[in-house]
N, C-alpha and C positions, 0 to 999 in steps of 0.2 A: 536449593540455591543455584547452580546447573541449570534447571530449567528456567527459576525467574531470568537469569541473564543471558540467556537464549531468546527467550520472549521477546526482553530490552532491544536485544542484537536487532531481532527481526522487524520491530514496532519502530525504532531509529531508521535504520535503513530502509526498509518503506517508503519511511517519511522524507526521508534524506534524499532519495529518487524522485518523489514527485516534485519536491523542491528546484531539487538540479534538473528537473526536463522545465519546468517553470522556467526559472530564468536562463535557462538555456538559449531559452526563444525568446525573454525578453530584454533581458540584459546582458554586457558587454563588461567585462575587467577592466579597468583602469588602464593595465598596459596593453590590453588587446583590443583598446578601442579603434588602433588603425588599422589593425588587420581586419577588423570583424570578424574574430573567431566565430567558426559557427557552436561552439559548446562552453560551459561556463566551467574550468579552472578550478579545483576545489582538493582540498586533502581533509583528515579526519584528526581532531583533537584527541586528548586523553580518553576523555570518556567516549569517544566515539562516534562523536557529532560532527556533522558536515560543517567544515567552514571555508567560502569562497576566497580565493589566495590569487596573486596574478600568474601570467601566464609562463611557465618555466620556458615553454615550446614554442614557436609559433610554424604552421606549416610555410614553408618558401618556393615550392612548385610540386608540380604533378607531373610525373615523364610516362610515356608505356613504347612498344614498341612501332608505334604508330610515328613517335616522334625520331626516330633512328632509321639512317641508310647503311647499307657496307659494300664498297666498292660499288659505288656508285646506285644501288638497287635498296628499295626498301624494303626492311624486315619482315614488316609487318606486326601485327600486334600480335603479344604476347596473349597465351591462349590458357585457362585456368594454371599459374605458375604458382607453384609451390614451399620453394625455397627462394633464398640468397644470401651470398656472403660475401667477407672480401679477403683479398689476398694479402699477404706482406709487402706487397709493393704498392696496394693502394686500390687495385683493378676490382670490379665487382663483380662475382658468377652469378644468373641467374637460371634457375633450373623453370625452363620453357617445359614445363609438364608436358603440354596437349601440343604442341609444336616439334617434340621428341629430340630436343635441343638443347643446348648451354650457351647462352647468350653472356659475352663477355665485354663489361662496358668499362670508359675511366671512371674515376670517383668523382667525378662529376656529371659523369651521367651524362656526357655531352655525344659521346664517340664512341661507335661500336670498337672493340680490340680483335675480336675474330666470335665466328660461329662455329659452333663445334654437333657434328652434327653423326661424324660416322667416324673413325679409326680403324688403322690396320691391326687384325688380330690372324698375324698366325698368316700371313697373304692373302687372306681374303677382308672384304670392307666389312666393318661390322658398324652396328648402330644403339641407340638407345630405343627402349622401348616404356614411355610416359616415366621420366626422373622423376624424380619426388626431392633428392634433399641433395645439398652440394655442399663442399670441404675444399681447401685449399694447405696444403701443409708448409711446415714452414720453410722447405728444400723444391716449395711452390707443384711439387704433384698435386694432380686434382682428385677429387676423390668425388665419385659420384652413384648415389642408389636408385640404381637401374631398376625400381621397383616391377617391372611385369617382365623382364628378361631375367628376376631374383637373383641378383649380385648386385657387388658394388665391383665399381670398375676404378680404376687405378690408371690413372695416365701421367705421362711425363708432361714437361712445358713445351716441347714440340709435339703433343697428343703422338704420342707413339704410348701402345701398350706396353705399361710396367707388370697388372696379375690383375684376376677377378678375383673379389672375396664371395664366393657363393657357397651354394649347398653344405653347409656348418657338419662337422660328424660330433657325434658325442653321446653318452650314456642317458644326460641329462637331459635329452631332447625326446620327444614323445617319437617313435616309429610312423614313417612317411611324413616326417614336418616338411611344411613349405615356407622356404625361405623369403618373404617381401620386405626387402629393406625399405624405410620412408625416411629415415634422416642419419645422418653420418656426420662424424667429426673426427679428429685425427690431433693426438696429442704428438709432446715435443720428441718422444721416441716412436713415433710415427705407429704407436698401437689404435686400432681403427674402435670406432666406438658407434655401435649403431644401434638404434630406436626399430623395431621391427614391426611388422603388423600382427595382431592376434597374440603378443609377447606381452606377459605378464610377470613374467617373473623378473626382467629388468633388463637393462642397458645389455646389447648384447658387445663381447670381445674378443678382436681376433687379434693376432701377433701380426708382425710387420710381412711373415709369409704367407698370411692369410688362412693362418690356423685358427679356429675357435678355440680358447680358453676357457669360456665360463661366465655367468651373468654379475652385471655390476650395479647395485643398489639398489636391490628389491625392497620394494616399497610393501613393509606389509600391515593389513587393514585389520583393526581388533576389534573384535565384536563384544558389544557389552551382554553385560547379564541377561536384561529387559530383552535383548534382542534374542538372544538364543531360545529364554524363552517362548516368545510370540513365534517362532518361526517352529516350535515344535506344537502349538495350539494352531497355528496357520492352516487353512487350506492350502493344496497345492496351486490352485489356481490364481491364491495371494501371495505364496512365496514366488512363483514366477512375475507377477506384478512390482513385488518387494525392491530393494536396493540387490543387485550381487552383492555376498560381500569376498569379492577379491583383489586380488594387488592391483590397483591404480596405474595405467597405462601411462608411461612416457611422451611428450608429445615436441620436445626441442631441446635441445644441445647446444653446449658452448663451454669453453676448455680454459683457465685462464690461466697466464703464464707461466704461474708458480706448481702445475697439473692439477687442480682442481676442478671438478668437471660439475657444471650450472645444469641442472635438467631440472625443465618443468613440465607439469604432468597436469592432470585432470584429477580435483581433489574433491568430492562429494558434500564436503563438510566446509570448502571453503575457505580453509584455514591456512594450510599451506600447499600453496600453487608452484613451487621451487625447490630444488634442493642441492645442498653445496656438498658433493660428493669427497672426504680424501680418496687416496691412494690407495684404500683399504674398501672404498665402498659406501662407509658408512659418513650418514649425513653429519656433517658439522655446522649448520648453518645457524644464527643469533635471529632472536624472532622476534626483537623490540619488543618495546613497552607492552603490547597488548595481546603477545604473543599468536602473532598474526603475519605470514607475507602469502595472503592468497588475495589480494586484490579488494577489490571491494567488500564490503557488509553483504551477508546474506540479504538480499530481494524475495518479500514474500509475494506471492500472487502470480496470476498464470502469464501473465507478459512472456515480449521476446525476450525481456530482463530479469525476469524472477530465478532465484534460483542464485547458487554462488559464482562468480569469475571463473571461467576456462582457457588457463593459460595454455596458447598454444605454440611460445618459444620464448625464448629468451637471449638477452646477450652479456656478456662479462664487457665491460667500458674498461675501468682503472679505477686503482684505489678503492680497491673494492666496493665499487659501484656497480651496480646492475640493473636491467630495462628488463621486466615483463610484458607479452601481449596478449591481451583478452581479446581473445575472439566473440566473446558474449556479448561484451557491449564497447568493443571497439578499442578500447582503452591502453595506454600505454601507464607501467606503476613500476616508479621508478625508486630503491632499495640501496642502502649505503651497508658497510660491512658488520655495522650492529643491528642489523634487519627493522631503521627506522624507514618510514616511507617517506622519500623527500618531496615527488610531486607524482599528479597525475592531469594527464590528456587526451585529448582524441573522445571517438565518439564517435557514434552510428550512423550512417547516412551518404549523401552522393555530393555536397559538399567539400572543398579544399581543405584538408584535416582530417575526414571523417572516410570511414571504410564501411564498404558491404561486406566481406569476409576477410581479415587481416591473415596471416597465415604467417610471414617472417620478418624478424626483426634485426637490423643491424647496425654496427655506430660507423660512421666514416669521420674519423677525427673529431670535432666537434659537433657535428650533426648526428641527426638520428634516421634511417631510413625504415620504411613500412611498406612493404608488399601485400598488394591484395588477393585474393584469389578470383573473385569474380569481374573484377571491373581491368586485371588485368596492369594495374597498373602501381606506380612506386612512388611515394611521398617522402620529399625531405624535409625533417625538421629541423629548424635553427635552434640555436641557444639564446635566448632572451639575458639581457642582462639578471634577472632574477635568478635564470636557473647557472649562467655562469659562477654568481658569486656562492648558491649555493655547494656545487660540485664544487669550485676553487676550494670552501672554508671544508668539505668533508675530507677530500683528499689532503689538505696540511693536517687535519683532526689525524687521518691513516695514518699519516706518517709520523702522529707524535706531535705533530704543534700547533696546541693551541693557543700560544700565545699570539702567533702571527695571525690565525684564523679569527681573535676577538673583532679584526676591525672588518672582515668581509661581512660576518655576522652581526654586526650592528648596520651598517649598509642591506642586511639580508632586512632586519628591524624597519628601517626605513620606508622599506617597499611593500611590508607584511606586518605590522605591528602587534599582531597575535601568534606570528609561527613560534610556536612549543621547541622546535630544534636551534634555532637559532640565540633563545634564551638560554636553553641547555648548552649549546657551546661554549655561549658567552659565561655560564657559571663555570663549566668545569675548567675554562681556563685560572678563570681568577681560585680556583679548589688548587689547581697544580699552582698557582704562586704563591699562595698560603694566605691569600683577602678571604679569609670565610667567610666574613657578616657578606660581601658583597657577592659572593658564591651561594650563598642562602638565599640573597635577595633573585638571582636571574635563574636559578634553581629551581625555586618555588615556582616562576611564572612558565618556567617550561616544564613545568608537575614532573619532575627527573626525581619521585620520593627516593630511591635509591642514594643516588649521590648527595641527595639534600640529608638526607642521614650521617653520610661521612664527612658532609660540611659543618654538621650539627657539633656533630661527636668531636670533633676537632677545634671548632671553636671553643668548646665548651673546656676541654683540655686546655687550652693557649689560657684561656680565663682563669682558671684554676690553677695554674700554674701563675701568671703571670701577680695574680693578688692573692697567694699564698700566704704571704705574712699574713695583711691585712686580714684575709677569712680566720686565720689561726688566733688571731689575735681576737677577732669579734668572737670566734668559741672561747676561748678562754675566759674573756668577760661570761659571755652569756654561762658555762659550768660557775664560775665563782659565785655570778650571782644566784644563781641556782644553788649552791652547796649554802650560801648565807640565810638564804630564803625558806629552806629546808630547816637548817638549824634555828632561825627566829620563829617558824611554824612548832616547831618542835617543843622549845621553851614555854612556850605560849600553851601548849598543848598540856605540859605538866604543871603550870600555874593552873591551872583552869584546872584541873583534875585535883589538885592539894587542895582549890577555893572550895569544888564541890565536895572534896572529904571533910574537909571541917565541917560544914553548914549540915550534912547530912548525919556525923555522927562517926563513928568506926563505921569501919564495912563488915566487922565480924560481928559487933551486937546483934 
């Protein structure tokens, strides 16, 4: 069974692709017809079928460092950049990889705030050598890994040096490790949280003096029967060909308010591209209806596309929302706090919207932005009225009210008249007012079989309850007439038995 729905997986999603590059190219969403998105808008039903949805996103401009001066001289473009993030006052870091820099813009992307390019360490000038990932905490230190000078560096808000976190000591580290941090983040007690290169075993931890602690949420990969065995019938020269099987590399961070730490990774299987770390490590994260938040459907076939989703960051929004980005095939897959998939965007190519190498993602208030790595440059996406009213009805659902959320979710109906979540809202509120039948009926149409069960069982209760008499009263007829019926059988039974003892004689002659 396993395999046939593996098959399904594979044979849908296929299909599902050629489909979406089809009308990619030929057709236009209803609300994306004035933008003329260059990709077609589409999320997955129940069973796992593509269905075209309008546009949650639409992109609103394209900036790089080409369009930015600072004191009067221009930048210049941004040269394969890696990261970016924003700060609590609003400002956005971008780690200028190949320009050995931190380019600091407002949130509007309009106005350079300063270039950071070298700091005092110790009286002499010190610099970066190609950043990879940038942090901003929330007492606004910056926090950056210096990947080929191996440290992350630590600076205050007038770039004076606070400490480097480098060369890690520990038991648990192999003998002569080299430290390359590629991505940093920094939670609300300022313990530094870094993604390392060649680190498998997980999120690495230091203390706020830049002590190593220990790795945080190792991801580990379980090999089935079938596998161990083939791989002891294997040549060696087909186990080297084979999958590794070891822990799944980290590839993006993101911390969100309550300490919960969002990392996505590189998942083989496709399944899950995320993961919602507590305090302990260990994932907690809700994997919806189809027990899935890696992105797309497995893609069979050798394309640039075949193959699962590779997430390679992520960002925590609110109300436990959260933005995926696929580097594979461009995509932004966007996840509410019950791991349903609300929308998905973007898409391959050199078009407004579309990326050659996507690399980081982050939200500025209502927008969403996306860094590329090769083209150098940073896309902002807007909220569409679709995707407003969806994000509006998830976050009142977070917080507990559905009843206020029925009317964004019929407006969601309006725009979509087949989305699965917006039916499902719309039932579980009328389930928390206690309208079963009409919890059954927007239930069903959002296939929610789970809660359509507690609507079921609860109705069914109220009825049962409510025509008590009534049903007691109908059994009590039906047993009497049954006990009459029984006994008029009966009678009839030893008439008929004395008729046949006469006619026949004794029974003992």
């Amino acid at each position: 069974m396993k395999n046939q729905k593996l098959v399904r997986k594979i044979a849908k999603s296929a299909a599902a692709f050629l489909l979406a590059v089809v009308t990619g190219m030929t057709a236009i969403p209803q609300e994306a017809q004035a933008s003329s998105l260059p990709y077609q808008p589409y999320n997955y039903n129940y069973w796992e079928d593509i269905v075209f949805t309008p546009a949650a996103y639409e992109p609103r401009k394209i900036v790089s460092g080409l369009d930015f001066t600072y004191e009067g001289e221009p930048i210049g473009a941004f040269v394969t950049p890696q990261d970016l993030c924003k700060s609590p006052s609003g400002d956005v870091y971008i780690a200028d990889t190949g320009n050995n820099r931190i380019v600091v813009v407002d949130s509007t992307m309009t106005e350079v705030r300063r270039i950071i390019t070298t700091f005092d360490n110790n009286g002499t000038e010190d610099g970066f050598k190609q950043p990879t990932g940038v942090a901003v905490s929330q007492s606004n230190q910056l926090y950056v890994a210096d990947s080929q000078n191996r440290r992350v560096v630590v600076l205050n808000e007038d770039v004076s040096l606070v400490r480097f976190v480098e060369n890690p000591q520990s038991e648990v580290l192999e003998d002569g490790y080299q430290f390359v941090p590629l991505k940093v983040s920094v939670d609300y007690a300022d313990r530094v949280y870094c993604i390392a290169q060649n680190m498998f075993e997980g999120i690495m931890v230091f203390e706020t003096n830049g002590e190593f602690t220990g790795f945080f949420g190792t991801i580990n990969v379980e090999i089935s029967l079938w596998e161990k065995f083939w791989r002891k019938l294997a040549t060696k020269e087909e186990r080297a060909k084979s999958q590794l099987f070891i822990p799944t590399e980290f590839t993006g961070i993101d911390i969100d308010p309550d300490g919960f730490v969002y990392a996505s990774n590189i998942d083989p299987n496709g399944e899950q591209g995320v993961r919602r770390l507590n305090p302990k490590g260990q994932d907690v994260i809700k994997k919806g209806v189809n027990k899935n938040v890696g992105g797309d459907l497995w893609i069979d076939g050798n394309s640039d596309y075949s193959g699962p989703s590779q997430f390679t960051d992520v960002v925590y929004r609110d109300s436990g929302i959260y933005s995926c980005l696929d580097k594979k095939r461009g995509r932004i897959f966007t996840y509410d706090h019950e791991g349903n998939l609300l929308y998905i965007f973007g898409g391959l190519g050199t078009q407004t919207g579309t990326f050659r190498l996507p690399v980081a993602i982050e939200n500025i208030d209502r927008d969403l932005i996306v860094l590329d790595a090769t083209s150098g440059n940073v896309t902002f996406f807007n909220e569409t009225e679709y995707g407003r009213l969806i994000n509006q009805a998830v976050a009142l659902r977070y917080d507990g009210d559905e009843a206020q959320a029925v009317e964004l979710w019929e407006r969601v109906l309006d725009l979509d008249e087949n989305n699965e979540l917006a039916n499902t809202g719309i039932g579980k509120a009328y389930l928390t007012a206690g309208d079963y039948e009409k919890a059954m009926y927007y239930l069903e149409l959002g296939m929610a079989r789970d809660y359509y069960s507690v609507a079921y069982r609860r109705y069914r209760n109220n009825f049962l309850t409510a025509n008590a008499n009534i049903l007691l009263s109908i059994l009590f007829v039906i047993i009497i007439a049954w006990v009459v019926w029984r006994r008029i059988k009966k009678k009839k039974g030893i008439v008929l038995f004395k008729k046949k003892g006469k006619k026949g004689g004794s029974l003992n002659a």
